[in-house]
C-alpha positions in Angstrom: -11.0 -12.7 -0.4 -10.2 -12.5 -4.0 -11.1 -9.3 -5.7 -13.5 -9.1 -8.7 -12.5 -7.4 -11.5 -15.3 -4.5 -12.6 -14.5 -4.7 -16.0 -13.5 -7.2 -18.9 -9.4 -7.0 -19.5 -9.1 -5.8 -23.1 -8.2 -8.4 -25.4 -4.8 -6.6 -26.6 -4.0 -6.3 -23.1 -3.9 -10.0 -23.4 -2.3 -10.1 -26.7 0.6 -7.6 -25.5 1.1 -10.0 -22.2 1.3 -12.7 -24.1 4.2 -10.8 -26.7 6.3 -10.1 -23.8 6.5 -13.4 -22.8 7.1 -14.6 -25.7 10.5 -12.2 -26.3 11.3 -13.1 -22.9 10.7 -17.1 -23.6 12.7 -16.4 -27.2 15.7 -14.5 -25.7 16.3 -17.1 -22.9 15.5 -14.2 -19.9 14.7 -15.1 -16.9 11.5 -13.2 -15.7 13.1 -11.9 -12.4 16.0 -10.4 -14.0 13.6 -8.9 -16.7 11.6 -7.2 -13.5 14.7 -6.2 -12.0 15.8 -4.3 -14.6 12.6 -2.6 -15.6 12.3 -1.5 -12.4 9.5 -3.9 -11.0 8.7 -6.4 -8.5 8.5 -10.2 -10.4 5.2 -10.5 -9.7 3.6 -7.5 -11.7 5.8 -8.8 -14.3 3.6 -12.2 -14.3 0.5 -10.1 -13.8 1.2 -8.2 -17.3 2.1 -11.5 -19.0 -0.6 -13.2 -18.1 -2.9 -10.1 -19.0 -4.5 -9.6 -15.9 -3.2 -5.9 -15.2 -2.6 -3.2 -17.3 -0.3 -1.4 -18.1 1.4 2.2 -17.7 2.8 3.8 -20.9 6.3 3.8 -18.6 6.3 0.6 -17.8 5.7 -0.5 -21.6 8.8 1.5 -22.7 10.9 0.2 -19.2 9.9 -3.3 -19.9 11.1 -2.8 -23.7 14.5 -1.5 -22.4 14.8 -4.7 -20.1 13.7 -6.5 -23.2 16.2 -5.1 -25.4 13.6 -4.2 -28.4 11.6 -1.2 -28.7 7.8 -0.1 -27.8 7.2 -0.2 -31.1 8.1 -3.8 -31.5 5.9 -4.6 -28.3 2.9 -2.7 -29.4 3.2 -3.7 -33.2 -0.1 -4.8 -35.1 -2.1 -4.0 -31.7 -5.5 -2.4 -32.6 -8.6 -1.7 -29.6 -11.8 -2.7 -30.3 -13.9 -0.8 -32.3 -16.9 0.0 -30.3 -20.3 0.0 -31.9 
């Protein structure tokens, strides 16, 4: 059975997904050795850059280190949602 999501995904957790594949498309990485070396399994890789999970402030900065760039560079021009 596939689980239901409670909530919406934010939109910049979409947004961020979407940069890191970019950088990784940009580079010419592959996505498993990207995992590998921040640490992860290739699958919550594809779950961040598809937006559907998100993330830990450690895994932004590991994923920047496997990325060669900087959380800064990753997070850049992201703003939440003003509520209200």
């Amino acid at each position: 059975m596939k689980r239901i999501r409670k909530n919406e995904v934010p939109k910049v957790v979409i947004i961020l997904g979407e940069r890191i594949k970019d950088v990784i498309d940009e580079k010419g990485l592959r996505q498993r050795e990207v995992a590998y070396d921040a640490g992860m399994d290739v699958e919550n890789l594809r779950k961040y850059m598809k937006g559907q999970q998100e993330m830990k402030i450690s895994t932004i900065f590991r994923l920047a280190e496997a990325l060669e760039t900087t959380p800064s560079e990753l997070l850049k021009g992201l703003e939440t949602e003003k509520e209200g």
